[in-house]
C-alpha positions in Angstrom: 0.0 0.0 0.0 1.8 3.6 -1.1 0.0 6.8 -0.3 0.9 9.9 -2.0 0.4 13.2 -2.4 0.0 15.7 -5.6 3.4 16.4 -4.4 4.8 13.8 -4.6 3.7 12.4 -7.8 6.6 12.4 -10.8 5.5 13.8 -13.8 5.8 11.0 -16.5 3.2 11.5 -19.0 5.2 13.0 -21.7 8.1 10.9 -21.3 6.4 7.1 -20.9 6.1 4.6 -23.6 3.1 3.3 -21.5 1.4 6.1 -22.5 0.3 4.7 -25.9 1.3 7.8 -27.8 -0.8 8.6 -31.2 -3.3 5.5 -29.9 -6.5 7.5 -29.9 -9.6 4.6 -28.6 -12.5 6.3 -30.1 -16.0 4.5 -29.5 -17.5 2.8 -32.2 -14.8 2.2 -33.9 -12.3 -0.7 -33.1 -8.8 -1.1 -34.9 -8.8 -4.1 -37.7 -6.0 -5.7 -35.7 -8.2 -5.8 -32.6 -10.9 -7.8 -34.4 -8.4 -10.3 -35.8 -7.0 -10.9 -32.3 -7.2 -14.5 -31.5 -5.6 -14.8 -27.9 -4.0 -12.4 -25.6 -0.1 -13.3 -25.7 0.4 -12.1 -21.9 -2.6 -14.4 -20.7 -3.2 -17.3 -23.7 -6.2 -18.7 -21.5 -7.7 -15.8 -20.6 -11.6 -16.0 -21.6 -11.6 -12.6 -22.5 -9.5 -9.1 -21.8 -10.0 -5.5 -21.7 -8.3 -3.8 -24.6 -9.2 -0.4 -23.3 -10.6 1.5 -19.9 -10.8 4.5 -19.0 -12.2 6.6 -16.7 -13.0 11.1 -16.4 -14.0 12.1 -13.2 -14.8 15.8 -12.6 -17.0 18.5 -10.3 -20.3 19.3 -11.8 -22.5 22.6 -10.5 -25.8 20.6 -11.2 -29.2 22.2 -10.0 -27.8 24.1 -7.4 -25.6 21.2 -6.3 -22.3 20.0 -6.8 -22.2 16.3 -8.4 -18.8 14.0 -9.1 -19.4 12.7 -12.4 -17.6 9.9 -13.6 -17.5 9.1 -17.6 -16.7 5.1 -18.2 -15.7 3.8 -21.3 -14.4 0.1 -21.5 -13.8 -1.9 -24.9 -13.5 -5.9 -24.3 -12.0 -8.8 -27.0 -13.9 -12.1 -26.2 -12.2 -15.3 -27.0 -14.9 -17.6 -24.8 -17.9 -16.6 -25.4 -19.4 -19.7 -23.2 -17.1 -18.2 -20.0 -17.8 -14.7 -20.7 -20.1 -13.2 -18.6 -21.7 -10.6 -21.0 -24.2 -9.3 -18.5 -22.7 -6.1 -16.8 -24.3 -4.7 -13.6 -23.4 -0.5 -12.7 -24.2 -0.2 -8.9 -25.3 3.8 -7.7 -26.5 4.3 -4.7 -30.9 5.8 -4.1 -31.2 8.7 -1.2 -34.0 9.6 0.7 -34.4 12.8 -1.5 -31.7 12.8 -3.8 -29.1 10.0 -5.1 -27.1 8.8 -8.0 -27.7 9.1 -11.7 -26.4 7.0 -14.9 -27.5 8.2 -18.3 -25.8 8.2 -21.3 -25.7 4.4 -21.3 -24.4 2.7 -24.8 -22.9 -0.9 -25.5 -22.3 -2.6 -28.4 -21.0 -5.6 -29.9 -18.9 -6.0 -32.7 -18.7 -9.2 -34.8 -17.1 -9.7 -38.3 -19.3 -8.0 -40.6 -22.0 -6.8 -38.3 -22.6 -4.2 -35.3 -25.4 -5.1 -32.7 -26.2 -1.9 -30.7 -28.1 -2.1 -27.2 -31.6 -1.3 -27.2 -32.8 0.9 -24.0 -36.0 -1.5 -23.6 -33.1 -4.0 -22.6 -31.6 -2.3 -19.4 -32.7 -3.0 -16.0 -32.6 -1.3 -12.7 -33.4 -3.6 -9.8 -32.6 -3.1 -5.6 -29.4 -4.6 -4.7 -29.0 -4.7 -1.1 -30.0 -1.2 1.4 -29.5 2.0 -0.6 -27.8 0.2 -3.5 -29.3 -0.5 -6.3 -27.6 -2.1 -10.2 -28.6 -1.1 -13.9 -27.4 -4.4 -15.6 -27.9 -5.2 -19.4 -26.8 -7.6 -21.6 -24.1 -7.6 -25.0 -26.6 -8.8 -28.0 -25.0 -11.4 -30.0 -22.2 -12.1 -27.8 -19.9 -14.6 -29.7 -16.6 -15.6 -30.0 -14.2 -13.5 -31.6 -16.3 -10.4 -30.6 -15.2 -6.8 -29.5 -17.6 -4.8 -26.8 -17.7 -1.4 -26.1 -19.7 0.3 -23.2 -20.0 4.3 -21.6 -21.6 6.0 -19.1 -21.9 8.5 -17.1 -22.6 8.4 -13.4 -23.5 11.7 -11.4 -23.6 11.4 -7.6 -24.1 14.3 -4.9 -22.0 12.1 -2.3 -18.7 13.8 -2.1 -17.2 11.0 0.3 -18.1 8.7 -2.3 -15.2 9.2 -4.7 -15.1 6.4 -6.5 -11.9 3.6 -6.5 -10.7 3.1 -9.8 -9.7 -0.7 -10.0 -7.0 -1.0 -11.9 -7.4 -5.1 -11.4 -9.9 -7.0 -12.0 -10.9 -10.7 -12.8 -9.9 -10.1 -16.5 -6.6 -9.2 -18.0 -6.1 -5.8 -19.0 -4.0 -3.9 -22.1 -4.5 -0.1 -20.8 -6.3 1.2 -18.0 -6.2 5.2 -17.1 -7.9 7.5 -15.2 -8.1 11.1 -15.6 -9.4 13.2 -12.5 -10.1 16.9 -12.4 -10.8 17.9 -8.6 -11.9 21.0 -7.5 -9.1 22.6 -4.5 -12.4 22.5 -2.3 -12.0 19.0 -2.1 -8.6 17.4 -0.3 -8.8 13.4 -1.0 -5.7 10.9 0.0 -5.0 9.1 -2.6 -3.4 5.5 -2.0 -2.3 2.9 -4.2 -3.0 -0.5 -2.8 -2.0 -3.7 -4.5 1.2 -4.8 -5.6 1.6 -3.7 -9.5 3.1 -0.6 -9.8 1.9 2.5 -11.7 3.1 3.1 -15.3 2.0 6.7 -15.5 1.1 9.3 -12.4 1.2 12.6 -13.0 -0.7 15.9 -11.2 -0.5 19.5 -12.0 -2.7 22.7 -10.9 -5.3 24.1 -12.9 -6.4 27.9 -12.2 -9.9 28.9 -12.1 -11.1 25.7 -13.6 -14.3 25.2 -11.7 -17.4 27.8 -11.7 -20.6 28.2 -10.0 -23.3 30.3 -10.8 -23.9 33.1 -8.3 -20.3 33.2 -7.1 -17.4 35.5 -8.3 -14.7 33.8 -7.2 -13.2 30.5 -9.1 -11.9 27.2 -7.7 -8.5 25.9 -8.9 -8.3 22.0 -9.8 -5.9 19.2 -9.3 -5.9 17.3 -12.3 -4.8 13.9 -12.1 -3.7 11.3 -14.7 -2.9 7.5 -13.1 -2.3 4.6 -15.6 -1.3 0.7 -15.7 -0.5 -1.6 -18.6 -0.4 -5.3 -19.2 -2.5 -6.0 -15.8 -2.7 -9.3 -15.1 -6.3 -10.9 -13.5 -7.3 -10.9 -10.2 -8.6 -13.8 -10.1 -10.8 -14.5 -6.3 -12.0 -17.5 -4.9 -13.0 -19.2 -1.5 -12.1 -17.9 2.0 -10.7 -14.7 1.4 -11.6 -10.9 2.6 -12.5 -8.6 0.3 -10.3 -8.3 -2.4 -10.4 -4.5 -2.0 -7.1 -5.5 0.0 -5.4 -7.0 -2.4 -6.3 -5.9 -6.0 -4.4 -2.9 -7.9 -6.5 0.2 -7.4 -6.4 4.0 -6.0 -8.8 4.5 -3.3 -9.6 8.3 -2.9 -10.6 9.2 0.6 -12.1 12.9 1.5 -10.0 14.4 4.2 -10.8 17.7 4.1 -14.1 19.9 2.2 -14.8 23.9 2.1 -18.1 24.8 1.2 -18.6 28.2 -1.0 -18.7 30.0 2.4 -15.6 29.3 3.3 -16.4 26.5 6.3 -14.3 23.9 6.8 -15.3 20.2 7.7 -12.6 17.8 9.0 -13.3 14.0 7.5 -10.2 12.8 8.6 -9.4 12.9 12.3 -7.1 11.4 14.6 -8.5 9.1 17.4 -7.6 10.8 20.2 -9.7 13.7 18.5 -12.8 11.7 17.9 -12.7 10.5 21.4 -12.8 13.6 22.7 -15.6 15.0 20.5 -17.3 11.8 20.3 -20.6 12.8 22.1 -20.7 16.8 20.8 -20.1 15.8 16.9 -21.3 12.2 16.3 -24.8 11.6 15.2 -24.9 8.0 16.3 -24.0 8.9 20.2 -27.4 11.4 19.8 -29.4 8.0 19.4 -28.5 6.9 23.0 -30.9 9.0 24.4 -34.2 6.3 24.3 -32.6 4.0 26.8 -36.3 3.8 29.1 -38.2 3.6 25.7 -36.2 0.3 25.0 -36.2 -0.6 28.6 -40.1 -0.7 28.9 -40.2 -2.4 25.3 -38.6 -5.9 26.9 -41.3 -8.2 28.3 -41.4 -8.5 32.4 -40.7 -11.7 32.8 -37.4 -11.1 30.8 -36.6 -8.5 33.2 -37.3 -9.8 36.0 -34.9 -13.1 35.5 -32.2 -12.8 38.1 -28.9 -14.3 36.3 -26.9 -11.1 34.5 -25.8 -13.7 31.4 -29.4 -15.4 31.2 -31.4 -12.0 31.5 -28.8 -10.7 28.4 -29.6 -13.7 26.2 -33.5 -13.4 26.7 -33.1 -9.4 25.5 -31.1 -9.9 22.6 -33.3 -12.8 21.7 -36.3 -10.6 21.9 -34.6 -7.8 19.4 -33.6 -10.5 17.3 -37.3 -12.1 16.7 -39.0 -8.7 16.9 -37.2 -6.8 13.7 -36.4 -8.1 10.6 -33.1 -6.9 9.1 -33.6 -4.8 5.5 -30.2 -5.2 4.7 -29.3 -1.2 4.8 -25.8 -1.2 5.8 -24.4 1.4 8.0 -23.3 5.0 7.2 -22.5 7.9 9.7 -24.5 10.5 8.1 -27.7 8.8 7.4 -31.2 9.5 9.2 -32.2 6.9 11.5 -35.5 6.4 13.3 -35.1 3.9 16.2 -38.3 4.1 17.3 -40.0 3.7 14.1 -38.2 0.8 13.4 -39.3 -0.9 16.6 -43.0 0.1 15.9 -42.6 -1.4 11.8 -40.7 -4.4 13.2 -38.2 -3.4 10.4 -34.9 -1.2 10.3 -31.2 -0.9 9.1 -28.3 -3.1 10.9 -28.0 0.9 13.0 -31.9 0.9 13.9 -31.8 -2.8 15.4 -28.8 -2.6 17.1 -28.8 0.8 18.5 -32.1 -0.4 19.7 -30.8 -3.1 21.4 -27.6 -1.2 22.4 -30.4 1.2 24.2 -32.3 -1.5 26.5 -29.1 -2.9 27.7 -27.9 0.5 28.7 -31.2 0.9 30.2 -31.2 -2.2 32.0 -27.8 -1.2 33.8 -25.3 -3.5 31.1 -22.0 -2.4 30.4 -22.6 -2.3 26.4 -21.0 0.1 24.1 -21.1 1.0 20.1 -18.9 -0.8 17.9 -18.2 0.2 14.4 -16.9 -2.7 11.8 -16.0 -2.7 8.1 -17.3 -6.0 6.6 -15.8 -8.9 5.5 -16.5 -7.2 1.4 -16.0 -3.7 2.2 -12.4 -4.0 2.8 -10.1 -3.2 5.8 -10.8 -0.1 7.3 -7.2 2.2 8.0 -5.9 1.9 11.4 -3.7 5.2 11.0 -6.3 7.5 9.3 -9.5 7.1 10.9 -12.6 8.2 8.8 -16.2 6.8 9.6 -17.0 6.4 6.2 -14.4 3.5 6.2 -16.9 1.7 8.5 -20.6 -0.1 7.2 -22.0 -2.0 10.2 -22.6 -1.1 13.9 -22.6 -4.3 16.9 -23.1 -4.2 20.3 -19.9 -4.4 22.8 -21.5 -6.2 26.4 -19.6 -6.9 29.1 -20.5 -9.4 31.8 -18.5 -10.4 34.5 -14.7 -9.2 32.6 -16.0 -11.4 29.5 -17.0 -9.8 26.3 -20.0 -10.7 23.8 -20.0 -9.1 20.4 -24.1 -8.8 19.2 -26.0 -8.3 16.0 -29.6 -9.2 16.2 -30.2 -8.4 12.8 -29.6 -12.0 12.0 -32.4 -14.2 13.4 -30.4 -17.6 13.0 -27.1 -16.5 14.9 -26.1 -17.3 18.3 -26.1 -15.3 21.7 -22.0 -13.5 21.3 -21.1 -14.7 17.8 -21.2 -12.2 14.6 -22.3 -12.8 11.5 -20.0 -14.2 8.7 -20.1 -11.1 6.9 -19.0 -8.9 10.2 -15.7 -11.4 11.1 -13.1 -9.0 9.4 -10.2 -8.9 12.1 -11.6 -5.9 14.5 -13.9 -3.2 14.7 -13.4 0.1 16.7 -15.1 0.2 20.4 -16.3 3.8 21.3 -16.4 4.2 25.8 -18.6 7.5 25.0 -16.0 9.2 28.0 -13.0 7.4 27.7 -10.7 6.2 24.8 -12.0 4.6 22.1 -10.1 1.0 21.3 -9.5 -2.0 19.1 -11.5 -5.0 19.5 -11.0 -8.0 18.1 -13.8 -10.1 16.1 -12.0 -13.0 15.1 -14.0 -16.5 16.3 -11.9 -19.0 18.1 -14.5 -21.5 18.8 -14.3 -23.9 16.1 -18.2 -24.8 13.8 -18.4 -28.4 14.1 -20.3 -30.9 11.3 -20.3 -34.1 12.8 -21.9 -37.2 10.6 -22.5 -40.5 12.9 -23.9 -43.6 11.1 -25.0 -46.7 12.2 -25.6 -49.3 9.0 -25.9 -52.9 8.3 -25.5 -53.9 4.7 -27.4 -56.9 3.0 -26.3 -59.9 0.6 -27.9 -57.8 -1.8 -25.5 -55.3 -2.0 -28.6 -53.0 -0.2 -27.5 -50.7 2.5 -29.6 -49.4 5.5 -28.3 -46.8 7.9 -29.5 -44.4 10.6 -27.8 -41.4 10.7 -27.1 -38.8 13.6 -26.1 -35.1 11.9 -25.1 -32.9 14.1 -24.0 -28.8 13.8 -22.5 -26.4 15.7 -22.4 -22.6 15.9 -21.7 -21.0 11.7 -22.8 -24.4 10.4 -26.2 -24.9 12.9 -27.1 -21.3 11.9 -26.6 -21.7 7.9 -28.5 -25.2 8.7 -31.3 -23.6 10.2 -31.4 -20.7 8.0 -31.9 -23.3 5.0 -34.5 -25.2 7.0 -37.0 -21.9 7.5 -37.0 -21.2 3.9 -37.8 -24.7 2.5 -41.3 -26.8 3.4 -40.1 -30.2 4.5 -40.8 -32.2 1.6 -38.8 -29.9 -0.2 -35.9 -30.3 2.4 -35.6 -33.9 2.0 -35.6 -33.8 -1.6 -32.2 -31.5 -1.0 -31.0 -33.2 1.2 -31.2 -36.9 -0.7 -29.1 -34.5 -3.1 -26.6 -33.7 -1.2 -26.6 -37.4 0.1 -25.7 -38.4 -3.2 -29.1 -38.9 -4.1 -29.7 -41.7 -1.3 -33.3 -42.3 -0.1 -34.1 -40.5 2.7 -37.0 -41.0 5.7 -37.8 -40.6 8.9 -36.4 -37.0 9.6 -36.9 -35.9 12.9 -34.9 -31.8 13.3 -33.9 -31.2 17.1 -33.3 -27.4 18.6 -33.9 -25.9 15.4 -35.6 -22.8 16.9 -32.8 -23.1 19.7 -30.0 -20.9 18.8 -28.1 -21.9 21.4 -28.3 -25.1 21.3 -26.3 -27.8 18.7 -28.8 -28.6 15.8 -28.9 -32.1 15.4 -31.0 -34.0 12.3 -31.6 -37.9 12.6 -33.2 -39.9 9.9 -33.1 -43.2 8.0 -31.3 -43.9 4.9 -30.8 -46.4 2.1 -28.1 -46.8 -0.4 -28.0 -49.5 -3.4 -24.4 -50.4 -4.1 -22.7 -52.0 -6.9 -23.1 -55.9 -7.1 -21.1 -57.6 -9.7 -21.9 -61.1 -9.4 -20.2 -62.5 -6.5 -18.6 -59.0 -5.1 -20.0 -56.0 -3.4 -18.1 -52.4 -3.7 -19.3 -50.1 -1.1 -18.0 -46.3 -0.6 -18.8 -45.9 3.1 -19.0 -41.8 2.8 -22.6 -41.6 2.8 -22.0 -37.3 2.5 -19.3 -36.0 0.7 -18.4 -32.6 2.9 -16.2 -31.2 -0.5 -16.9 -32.2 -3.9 -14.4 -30.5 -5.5 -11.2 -28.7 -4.6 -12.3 -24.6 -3.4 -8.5 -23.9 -4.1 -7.6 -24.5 -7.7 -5.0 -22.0 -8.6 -1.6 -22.6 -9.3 -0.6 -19.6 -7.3 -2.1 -17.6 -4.9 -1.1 -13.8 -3.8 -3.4 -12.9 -0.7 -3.8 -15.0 2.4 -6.4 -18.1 3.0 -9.1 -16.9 5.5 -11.7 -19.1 7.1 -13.3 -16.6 9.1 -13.8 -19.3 11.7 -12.2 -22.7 12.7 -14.0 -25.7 11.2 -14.1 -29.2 12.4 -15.7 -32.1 10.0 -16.3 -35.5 11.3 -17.7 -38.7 9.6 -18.1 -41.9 11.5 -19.5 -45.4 10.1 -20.0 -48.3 12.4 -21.0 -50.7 9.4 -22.2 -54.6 9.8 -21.2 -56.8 6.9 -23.5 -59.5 5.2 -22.0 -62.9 6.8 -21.6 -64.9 3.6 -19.2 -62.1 2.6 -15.7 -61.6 3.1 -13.5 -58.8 2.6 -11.2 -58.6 -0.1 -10.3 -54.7 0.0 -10.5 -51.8 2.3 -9.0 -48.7 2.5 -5.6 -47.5 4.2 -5.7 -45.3 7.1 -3.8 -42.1 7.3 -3.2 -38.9 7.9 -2.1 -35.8 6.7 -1.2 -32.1 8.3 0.4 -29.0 8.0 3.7 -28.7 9.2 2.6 -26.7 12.6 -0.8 -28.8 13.1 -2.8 -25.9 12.5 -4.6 -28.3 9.8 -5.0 -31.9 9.7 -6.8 -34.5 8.1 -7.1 -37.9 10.4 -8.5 -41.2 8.6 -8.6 -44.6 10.2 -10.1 -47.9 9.6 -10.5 -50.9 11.7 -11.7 -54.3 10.8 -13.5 -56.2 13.3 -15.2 -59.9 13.0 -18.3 -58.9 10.5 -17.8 -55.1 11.3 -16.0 -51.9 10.0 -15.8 -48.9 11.5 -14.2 -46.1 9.5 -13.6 -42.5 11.1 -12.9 -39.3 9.3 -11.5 -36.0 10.9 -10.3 -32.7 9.2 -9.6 -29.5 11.0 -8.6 -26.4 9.9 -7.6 -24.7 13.4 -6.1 -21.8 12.3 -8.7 -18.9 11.0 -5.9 -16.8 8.6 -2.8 -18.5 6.4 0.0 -16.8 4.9 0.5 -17.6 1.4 3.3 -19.5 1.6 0.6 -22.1 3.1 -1.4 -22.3 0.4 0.0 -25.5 -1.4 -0.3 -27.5 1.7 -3.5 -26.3 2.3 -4.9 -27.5 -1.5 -3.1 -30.5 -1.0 -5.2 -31.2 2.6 -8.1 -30.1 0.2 -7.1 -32.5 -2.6 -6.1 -35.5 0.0 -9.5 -35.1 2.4 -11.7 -35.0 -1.6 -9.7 -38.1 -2.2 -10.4 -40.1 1.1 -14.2 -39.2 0.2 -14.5 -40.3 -3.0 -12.2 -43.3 -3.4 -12.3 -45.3 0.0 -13.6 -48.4 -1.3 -14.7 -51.9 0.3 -14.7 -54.4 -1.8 -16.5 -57.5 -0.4 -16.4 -61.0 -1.9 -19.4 -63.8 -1.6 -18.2 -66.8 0.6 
């Protein structure tokens, strides 16, 4: 990560051959040796790769407002049309009163011979998730061999909202470069984060570049001009943070704005400063005023239960049931209204906890705000802090010098553990008079999915089994998170899927409204194996916990997180058919990392006319450095292996 300043920035525009001198990309019209490309050299297997980006981003005096406008242009050569995602979604952001605006929308697809242009009646605007919402669309007659082109323009009043410009993304890139006029009333830090390195980064002054009607006086502008070539693909997969971390961009955050009028507000503070202004300047701080309104909202026979810890558990669990989470993120600046959220049973992640936070306080608990980025908004700065780095509020509770991080916008999560989303190393703890700190969100309890089965098989090759499934913590709340949104039936007809299509009946669901409680499933089961003549083959993993390999690249720049440790456990106690001997069974062993943070155990044992087989992996450790990451796939690979290719192989008497 590199931050600079306009200062600091070498002028290298005129003298860089990165600079594709007397290259002019205009839209519309792509160069004949573009349309004969067959492959990109740098990145042969590429599906696709973006021969062109660019971005303009300037001030705008807009209907008495000031807007940031961005102008997009990308141009695209497809070699896989069947790997290509054609469709491309353009997130902005919908305000109470005001928000984000993309016109000037145009794509088009170029084939040999023929241009396909897309029609307006084609683009979509749908809600995303809170105040986000996406226009997508789709390339027409996307093939192989064809050249895209899309441009836009995005206005948006949010001046903290100065868009990233990725540099890196999951597609190879020729040329990316963005070109930034800012008006002087706006101080940003720029940073480069990533590891690629900038081929051009230049900044000069511009005098009186930016008007507004009404006003004499002129603003100067820093005008900006950042490029990369030949960027390689980011390419993302399981159990990592967000890859804001890691990828090639500049991120642009507002330090420092003057309005017109000559006032000054301060974005970027130290801590010690926000500690000590916390309660006069912060909007959320104003919300802890309603602490007997969420006091008299708990039931009385909540508050009147004498245990501290019990008493806690009964009031988060009430918040949790009573609203229903509608996935608006937190943002310092935005209205809340806690009380109207309790009455509509419905609010943002800052209503419903804040709420919560409230009846604690009220109630006489040692509870206190804690802001978080999450896991996809990226890691927040520890030096520079700025609230706008920060999406999602918990609850802080102390009980008897232990701590319990709460959300109760998620109605499936237990009593002290955060969502997935919300696990992204720590989140800042603000004591209202004292010093705000760190506080660490990282789970050490492990989630446990433990398999037992008892089975007999028959002469006929027939197997019958009862099976005991049982889930803790992460993996009981994604477990009962499936079960409310699927009708039974429907249940067992996914789960005989994921059982490899095995019959399933009987299915009896313990604690599943019990949060707190392990969820355990028991039911019957039935498996026809393979009989060839006199022989039986049998693969005693009834439940395959991977099916294929989540790490499959050859190498990997950015660390392994689990978010969690995991444990998986499979146990088969299994009676053979007495005319039957055995002819084959599989080896036991075992398999770990070099510091046991991650093993895989596997042992067999042979008894009379029974087999019992037992199955452990656990990943201990919740972040790996990439120097891990080999061993790790090969745990992957070896514990996929066990699975699948464990055979007994029983022969008639």
């Amino acid at each position: 990560m590199r931050i600079f300043s306009s200062l600091s920035i070498a002028f290298l525009l005129s003298l860089s051959s990165f600079a594709q001198p007397g290259i002019v990309h205009e839209f519309g019209k792509p160069f004949p040796s573009e349309m004969k490309m067959e492959k990109y050299d740098k990145d042969p297997a590429a599906d696709a790769v973006y021969l062109y980006e660019r971005g303009d981003v300037y001030f705008e005096a807009i209907e008495n407002r000031i807007w940031i406008v961005k102008e997009y242009y990308a141009k695209i050569k497809v070699f896989n049309s069947l790997k290509f995602d054609g469709t491309i979604g353009i997130p902005f952001r919908v305000g109470n009163s005001i928000g984000e605006r993309i016109n000037s929308l145009e794509a088009i697809t170029h084939n040999e011979g023929t241009i396909d242009r897309l029609s307006i009646e084609n683009v979509f605007s749908s809600h995303y998730q809170g105040r986000w919402h996406i226009k997508t669309f789709a390339f027409p007659n996307l093939k192989d061999g064809s050249i895209l082109e899309y441009r836009y323009k995005l206005a948006s009043p949010y001046h903290f909202a100065f868009e990233d410009w990725e540099f890196q993304s999951g597609y190879p890139k020729v040329y990316s470069e963005l070109h930034a006029k800012i008006n002087a009333n706006y101080t940003y830090r720029k940073t480069l984060i990533g590891n690629l390195k900038l081929d051009v980064e230049s900044s000069t002054w511009q005098k009186k570049c930016f008007f507004v009607d009404g006003f004499v006086n002129a603003a100067d502008c820093e005008v900006i001009h950042l490029a990369m070539s030949d960027i390689p693909a980011f390419i993302e997969e399981d159990f990592m943070l967000s890859k804001k971390n890691y990828a090639s961009r500049i991120s642009f955050d507002l330090i420092k704005y003057i309005n017109i009028y000559g006032e000054t507000t301060i974005y970027s503070r130290t801590w010690k400063y926000i500690d000590e202004n916390f309660e006069k300047e912060n909007l959320i701080h104003k919300q802890l005023n309603k602490k007997n309104f969420f006091k008299n909202k708990v039931p009385a026979e909540i508050v009147k239960i004498e245990n501290t810890l019990e008493r806690a558990k009964k009031v988060f669990s009430f918040f949790q049931n009573h609203f229903t989470w509608n996935d608006y993120l937190f943002r310092i600046d935005q209205d809340i209204e806690l009380k109207n959220a309790f009455t509509n049973k419905t609010g943002s992640v800052d209503e419903i906890n804040l709420s919560l936070l409230n009846s604690l306080l009220g109630l006489g608990y040692k509870a206190h705000i804690m802001l978080i980025a999450t896991r996809d908004k990226g890691l927040p700065s520890d030096l520079h802090p700025n609230f706008y780095d920060y999406n999602y509020l918990v609850v802080r509770l102390e009980i008897d010098n232990k701590v319990y991080l709460l959300d109760a916008t998620d109605k499936f999560m237990p009593f002290g553990f955060l969502p997935f989303r919300a696990l992204n190393y720590h989140g800042r703890v603000f004591n209202y008079n004292g010093v705000s700190f760190w506080q660490d969100t990282r789970v050490y309890q492990p989630s446990v999915h433990q398999i037992n089965v008892i089975a007999k098989l028959e002469s006929d090759g027939t197997l019958q089994g009862k099976v005991n499934e049982r889930l803790t913590n992460y993996d009981a709340r994604n477990r009962r998170a499936t079960l409310s949104n699927l009708s039974l039936p429907n249940y067992i007809l996914k789960k005989e899927k994921i059982f490899n299509n095995k019959i399933i009946t009987n299915l009896e669901v313990y604690h599943q409204f019990d949060n707190e409680a392990p969820l355990v499933e028991r039911f019957d089961i039935q498996i026809d194996n393979k009989s060839l003549e006199d022989k039986i083959i049998v693969n005693p993993f009834l439940y395959n916990f991977f099916n294929q390999n989540p790490l499959t690249l050859n190498e990997r720049s950015y660390p392994i997180n689990f978010g969690y440790p995991r444990t998986y456990i499979y146990q088969i106690s299994m009676e053979l058919p007495d005319n039957y001997e055995v002819l084959e069974i599989p080896k036991s062993k075992s398999y770990f990392l070099i510091d046991n943070s991650m093993e895989i155990r596997f042992s067999v044992e042979k008894n009379e006319n029974k087999m019992d087989l037992i199955f452990v992996m656990k990943v201990n450790g919740i972040e790996y450095p990439t120097e891990s990451y080999e061993g790790i796939k090969d745990l992957f690979s070896h514990s996929i292996d066990i699975q699948k290719n464990s055979l007994i192989i029983l022969k008639k008497k």
